[in-house]
C-alpha positions as CSV (number, residue, x, y, z in Angstrom):
1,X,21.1,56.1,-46.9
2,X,21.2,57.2,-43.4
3,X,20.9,55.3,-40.2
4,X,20.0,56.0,-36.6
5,X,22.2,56.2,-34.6
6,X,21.9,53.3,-32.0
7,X,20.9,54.6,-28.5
8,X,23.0,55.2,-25.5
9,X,22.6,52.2,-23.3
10,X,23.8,51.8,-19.8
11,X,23.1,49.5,-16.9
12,X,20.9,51.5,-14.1
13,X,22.6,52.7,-11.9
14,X,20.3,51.7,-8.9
15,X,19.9,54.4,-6.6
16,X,20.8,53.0,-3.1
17,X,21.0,55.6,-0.3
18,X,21.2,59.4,-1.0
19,X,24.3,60.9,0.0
20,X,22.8,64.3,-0.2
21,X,18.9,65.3,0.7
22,X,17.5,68.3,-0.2
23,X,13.9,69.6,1.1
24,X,11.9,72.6,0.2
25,X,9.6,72.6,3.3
26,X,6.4,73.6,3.0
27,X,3.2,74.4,4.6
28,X,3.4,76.0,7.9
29,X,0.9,78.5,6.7
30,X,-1.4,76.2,5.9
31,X,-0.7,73.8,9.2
32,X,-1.8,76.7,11.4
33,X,-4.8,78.1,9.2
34,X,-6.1,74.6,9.4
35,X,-6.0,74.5,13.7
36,X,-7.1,78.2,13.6
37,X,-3.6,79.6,14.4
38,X,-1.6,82.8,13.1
39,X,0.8,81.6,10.5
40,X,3.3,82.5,12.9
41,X,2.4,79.7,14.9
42,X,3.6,77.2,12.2
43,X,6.8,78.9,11.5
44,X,7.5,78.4,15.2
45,X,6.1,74.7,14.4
46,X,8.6,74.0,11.5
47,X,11.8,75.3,13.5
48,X,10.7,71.8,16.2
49,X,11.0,70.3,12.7
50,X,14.1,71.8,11.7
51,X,15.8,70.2,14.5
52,X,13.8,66.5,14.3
53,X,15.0,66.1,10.8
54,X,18.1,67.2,11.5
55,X,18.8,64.4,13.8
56,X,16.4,61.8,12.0
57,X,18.8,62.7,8.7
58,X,22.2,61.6,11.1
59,X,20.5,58.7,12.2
60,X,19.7,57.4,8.6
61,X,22.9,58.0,7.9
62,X,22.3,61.0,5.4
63,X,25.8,62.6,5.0
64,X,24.2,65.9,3.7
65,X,21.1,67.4,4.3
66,X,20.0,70.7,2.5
67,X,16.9,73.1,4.2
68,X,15.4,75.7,2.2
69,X,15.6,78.3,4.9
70,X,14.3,81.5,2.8
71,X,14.0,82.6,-0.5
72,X,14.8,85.4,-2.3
73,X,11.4,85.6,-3.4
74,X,9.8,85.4,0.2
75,X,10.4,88.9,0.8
76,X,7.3,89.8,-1.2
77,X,5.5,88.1,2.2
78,X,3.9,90.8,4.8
79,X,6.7,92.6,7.0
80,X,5.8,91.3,9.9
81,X,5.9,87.7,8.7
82,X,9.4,88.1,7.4
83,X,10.6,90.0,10.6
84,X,9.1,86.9,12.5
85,X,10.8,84.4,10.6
86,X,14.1,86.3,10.9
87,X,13.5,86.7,14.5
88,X,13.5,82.6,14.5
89,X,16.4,82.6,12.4
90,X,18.6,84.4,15.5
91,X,16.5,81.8,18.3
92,X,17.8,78.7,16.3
93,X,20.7,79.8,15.5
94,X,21.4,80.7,19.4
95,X,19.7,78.0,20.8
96,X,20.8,75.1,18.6
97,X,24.6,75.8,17.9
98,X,25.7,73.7,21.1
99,X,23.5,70.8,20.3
100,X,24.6,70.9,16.7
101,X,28.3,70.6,18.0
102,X,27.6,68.2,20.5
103,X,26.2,65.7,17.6
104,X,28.6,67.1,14.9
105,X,26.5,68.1,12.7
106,X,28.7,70.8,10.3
107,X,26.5,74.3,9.6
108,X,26.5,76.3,6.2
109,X,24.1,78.8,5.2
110,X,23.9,79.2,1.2
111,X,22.7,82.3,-0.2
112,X,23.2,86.4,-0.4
113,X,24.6,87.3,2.9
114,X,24.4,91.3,1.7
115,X,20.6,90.9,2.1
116,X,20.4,89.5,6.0
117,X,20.7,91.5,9.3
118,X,24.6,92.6,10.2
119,X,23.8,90.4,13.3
120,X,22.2,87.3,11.9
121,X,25.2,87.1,9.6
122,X,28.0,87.5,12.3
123,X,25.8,84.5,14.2
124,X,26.2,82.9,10.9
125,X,30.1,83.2,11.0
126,X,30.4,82.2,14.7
127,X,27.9,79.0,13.7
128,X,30.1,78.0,10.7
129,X,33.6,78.5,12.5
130,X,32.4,76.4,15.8
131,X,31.0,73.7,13.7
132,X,33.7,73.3,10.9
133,X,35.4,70.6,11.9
134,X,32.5,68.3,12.6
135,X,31.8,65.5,10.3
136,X,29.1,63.2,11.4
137,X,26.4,65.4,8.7
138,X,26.7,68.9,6.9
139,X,23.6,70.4,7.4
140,X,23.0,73.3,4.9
141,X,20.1,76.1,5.6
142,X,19.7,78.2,2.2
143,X,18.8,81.3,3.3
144,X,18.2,84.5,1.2
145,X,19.1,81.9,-1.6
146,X,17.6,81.7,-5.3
147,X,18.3,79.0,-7.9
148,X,18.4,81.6,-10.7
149,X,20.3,84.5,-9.0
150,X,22.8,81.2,-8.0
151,X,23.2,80.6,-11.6
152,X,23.4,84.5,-12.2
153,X,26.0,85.2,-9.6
154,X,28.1,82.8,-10.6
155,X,28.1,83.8,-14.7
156,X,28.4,87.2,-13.5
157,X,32.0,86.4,-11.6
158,X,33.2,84.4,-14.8
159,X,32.1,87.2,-17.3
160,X,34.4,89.4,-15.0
161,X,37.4,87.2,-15.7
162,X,36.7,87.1,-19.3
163,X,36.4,90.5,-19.3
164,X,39.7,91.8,-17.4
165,X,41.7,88.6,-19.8
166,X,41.8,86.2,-16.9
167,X,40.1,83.4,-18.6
168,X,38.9,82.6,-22.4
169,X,35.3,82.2,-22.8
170,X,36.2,79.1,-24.6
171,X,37.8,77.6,-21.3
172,X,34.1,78.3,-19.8
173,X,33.0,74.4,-19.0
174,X,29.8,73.4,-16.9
175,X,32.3,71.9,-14.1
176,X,34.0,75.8,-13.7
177,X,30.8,77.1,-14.0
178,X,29.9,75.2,-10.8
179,X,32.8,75.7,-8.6
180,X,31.5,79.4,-8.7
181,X,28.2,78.5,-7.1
182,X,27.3,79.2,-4.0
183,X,26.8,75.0,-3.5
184,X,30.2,74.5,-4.7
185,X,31.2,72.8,-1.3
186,X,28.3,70.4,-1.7
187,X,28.0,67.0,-3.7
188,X,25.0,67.4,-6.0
189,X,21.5,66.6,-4.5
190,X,20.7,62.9,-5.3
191,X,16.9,63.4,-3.4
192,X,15.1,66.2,-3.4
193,X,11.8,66.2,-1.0
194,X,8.9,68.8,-1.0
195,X,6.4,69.0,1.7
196,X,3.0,70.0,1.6
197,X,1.9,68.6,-1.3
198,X,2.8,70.7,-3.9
199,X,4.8,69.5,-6.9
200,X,6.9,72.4,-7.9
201,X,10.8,73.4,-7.4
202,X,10.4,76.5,-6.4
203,X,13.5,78.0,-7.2
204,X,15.5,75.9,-5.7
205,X,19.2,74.2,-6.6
206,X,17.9,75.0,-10.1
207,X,21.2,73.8,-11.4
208,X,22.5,71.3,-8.7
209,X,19.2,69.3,-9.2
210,X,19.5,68.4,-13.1
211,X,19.4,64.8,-12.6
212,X,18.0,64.7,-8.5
213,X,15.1,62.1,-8.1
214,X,12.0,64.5,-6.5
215,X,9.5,62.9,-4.1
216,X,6.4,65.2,-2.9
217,X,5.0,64.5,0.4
218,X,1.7,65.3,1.4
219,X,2.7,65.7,4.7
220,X,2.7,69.4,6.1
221,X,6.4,70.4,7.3
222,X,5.1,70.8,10.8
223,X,4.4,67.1,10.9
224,X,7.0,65.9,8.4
225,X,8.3,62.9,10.9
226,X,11.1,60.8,10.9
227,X,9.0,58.1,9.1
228,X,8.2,60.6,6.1
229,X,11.9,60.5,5.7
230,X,12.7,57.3,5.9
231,X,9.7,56.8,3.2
232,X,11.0,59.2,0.7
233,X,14.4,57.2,1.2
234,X,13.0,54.3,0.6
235,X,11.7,55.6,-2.7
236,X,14.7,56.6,-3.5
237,X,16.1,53.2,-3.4
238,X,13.4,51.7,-5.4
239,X,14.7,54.6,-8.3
240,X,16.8,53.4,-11.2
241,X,19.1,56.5,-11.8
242,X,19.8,56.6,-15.6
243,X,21.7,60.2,-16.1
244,X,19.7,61.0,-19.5
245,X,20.7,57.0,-21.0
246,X,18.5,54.2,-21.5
247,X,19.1,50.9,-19.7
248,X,20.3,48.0,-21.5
């Protein structure tokens, strides 16, 4: 006769503070249909954001904070949309690189470069290289980024190797797998937050976010405030982090 195998058990592992944030912000559209503004008028709205929660993050002490930016998917939107949130793209870029030094915050951008403006990637470069040696918070934007084509990319590059005799499929582990994402600089997410209300993913750090508490907001990202974050945090903390065991 067969037994069951006894469960894993393992203390929690209480959460504490999240070393890494990740939000997918959401609902500028919606925060300028409702005051009877062009959507535009939110995007412009959500970059103010951008650069609140960018310092609210440092003063909480988040060491990394992760923005979805832009989506590989968000090109389906109208032309003009996408052209005006590029055009935003260059402004913050410009007009927050000095501030961003100044408070040493580090810049990455995550995500296809290939499919961006020649410009907007060579302010990309100049961003990253000024702000590299800054340590106070490593603010990631992921821009032209999808969780699936991350995932994709990075098979594709090992599958080359294979392929020319470079590595045996058999060495293929989930740790080499992701020092070939496009994250691969970046400690796993431990929080990811959504604005807007919505309860969905999106795409996003598909694989970095296997075992990342979520906490949905109501709030739209226009008015996502310093508070909001430091109530998602505080969730966080009240989240026992078991990593797929049970407690004993």
């Amino acid at each position: 006769m067969h037994t069951a195998a006894a469960p894993i058990t393992a203390p929690a592992d209480i959460a504490g503070d999240p070393r890494h944030i990740a939000i997918i912000m959401d609902g500028n559209g919606r925060w300028a249909t409702a005051r009877g503004l062009p959507r535009t008028a939110g995007h412009r709205r959500g970059v103010e954001t951008v650069r609140e929660t960018v310092r609210a993050a440092g003063e909480l002490g988040v060491e990394y904070l992760t923005l979805f930016g832009f989506s590989t998917e968000n090109w389906k939107r109208p032309a003009d949309e996408v052209s005006f949130l590029m055009s935003l793209l260059r402004h913050y870029l410009r007009a927050e690189l000095d501030t961003l030094v100044k408070e040493g915050a580090r810049l990455r951008v995550v995500g296809d470069r290939d499919g961006l403006a020649a410009d907007i990637v060579d302010m990309i470069r100049v961003a990253e290289e000024r702000t590299r040696a800054n340590t106070r918070i490593h603010v990631s934007i992921a821009l032209n980024y999808g969780g699936r084509a991350d995932i994709v990319q990075a098979a594709r590059q090992l599958a080359e190797a294979a392929a020319r005799g470079r590595l045996d499929p058999d060495a293929v582990t989930e740790q080499l797998l992701e020092q070939h994402l496009l994250t691969r600089e970046l400690p796993e997410p431990d929080l990811l937050i959504r604005t807007g209300g919505e309860q969905r993913i999106s795409n996003f750090l598909l694989w970095q976010s296997a075992y990342t508490e979520l906490v949905f907001c109501d709030a739209l990202w226009p008015d996502f405030s310093k508070a909001d974050l430091a109530g998602a945090i505080a969730e966080f903390r009240r989240r026992e982090r078991r990593y797929g065991a049970i407690t004993g």
